[in-house]
N, C-alpha and C positions, 0 to 999 in steps of 0.2 A: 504494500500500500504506500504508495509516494508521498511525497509532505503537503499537496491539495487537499487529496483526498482523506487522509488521515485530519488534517484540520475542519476540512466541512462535516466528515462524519463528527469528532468530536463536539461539535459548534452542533450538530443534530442531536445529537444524544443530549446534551446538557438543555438544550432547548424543548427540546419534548419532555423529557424528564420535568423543566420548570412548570408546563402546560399542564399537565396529567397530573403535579401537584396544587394548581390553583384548582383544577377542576376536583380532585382530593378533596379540598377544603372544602367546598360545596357539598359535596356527594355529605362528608362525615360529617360536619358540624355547624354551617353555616343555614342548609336551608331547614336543619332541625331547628335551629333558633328562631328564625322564619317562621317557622310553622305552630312555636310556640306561641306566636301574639295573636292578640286579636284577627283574624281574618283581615279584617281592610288595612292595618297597620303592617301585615307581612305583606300584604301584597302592595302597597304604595313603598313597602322598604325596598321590595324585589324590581320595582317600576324606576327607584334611585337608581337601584345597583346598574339596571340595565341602560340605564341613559350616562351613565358612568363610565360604564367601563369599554366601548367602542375608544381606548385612545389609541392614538400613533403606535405607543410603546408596545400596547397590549396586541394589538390589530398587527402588528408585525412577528411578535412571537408567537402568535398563532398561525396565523396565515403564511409568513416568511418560515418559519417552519415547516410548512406544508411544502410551498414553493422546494426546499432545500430538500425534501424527501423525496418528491419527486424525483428531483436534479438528481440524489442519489441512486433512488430505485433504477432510472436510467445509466446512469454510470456502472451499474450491477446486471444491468443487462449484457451493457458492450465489455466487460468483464467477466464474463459469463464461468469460463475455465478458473477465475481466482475463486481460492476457500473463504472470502467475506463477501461475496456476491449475493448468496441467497440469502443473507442479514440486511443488506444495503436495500434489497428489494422488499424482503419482506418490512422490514424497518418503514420505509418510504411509504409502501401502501396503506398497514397497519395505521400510520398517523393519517397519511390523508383521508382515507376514508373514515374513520375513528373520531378524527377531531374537526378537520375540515368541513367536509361533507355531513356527519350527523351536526355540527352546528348550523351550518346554511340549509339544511334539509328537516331538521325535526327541532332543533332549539331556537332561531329567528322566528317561527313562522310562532309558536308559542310565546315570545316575549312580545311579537308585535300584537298577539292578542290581547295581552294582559294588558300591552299600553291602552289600547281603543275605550278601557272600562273603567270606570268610578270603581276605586276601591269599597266604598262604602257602600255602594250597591248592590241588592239582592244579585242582581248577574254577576257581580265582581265580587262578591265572596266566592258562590259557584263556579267561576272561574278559577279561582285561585286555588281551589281545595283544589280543584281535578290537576289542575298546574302542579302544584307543589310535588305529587305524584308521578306524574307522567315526565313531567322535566329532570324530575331530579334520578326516575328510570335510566331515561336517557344519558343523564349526564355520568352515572356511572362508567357507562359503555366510553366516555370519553377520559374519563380516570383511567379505564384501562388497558383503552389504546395510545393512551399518551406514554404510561407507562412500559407499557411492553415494549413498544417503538422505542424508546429509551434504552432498554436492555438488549432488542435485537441491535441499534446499533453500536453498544458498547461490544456486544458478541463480534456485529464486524473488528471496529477494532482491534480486539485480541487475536482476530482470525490471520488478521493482516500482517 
């Protein structure tokens, strides 16, 4: 593994690894907190978090993450014959579909729900119980594909 590829896989692994621990955070203890308050108060707290956390920073280690798995999975293709290939790929996929994809597929289209509704309101309780639920299902799956994606690329790594 030449000194590129060993820096962007590393600069992947520690990036997923970060991702798969925010979304950690959520899965174990955050949207338990959430879930403890009043209904309209989790859900206006959930409606902060989500109008929050679209920054630069964040939008980039998610997404630029993906983008870099990618770039890897493909460099593990036309690498085919090396022993870190089927990490780099599997690594690549794992996160992007995992984190990428189940958030623009099944976690947006649910936050942009929650935004449309009064927390206080009979829908927007209703809303929110099912949310709480169903998102935070979800968001497991992204705990741990972040995580794996993490480990498969420290696996390339070592393979390398």
């Amino acid at each position: 593994m030449d000194g590129l590829l060993f820096a962007l896989t590393l600069v992947a692994a520690v990036a997923a690894g970060l991702n798969g621990g925010v979304f950690f955070a959520f899965s174990t203890f955050v949207m338990k907190a959430l879930g403890r308050l009043p209904p309209s108060e989790g859900a206006a707290a959930m409606q902060a978090i989500n109008v929050a956390a679209p920054t630069p920073v964040f939008m980039l280690a998610l997404f630029g993450t993906g983008l870099l798995g990618l770039v890897l999975a493909v460099w593990g293709l036309v690498d085919l014959d090396e022993p870190y290939a089927g990490y780099l790929i599997a690594g690549g996929v794992v996160y992007f579909v995992g984190e990428v994809v189940m958030t623009g597929a099944y976690h947006v289209p649910r936050n942009n729900a929650l935004a449309r509704v009064d927390p206080a309101s009979p829908e927007g309780q209703r809303l929110w119980e099912r949310y709480l639920v169903d998102w935070t299902r979800g968001n497991h799956v992204r705990t741990v594909a972040g995580l794996a994606a993490a480990a498969l690329f420290a696996l390339a790594l070592q393979a390398g």
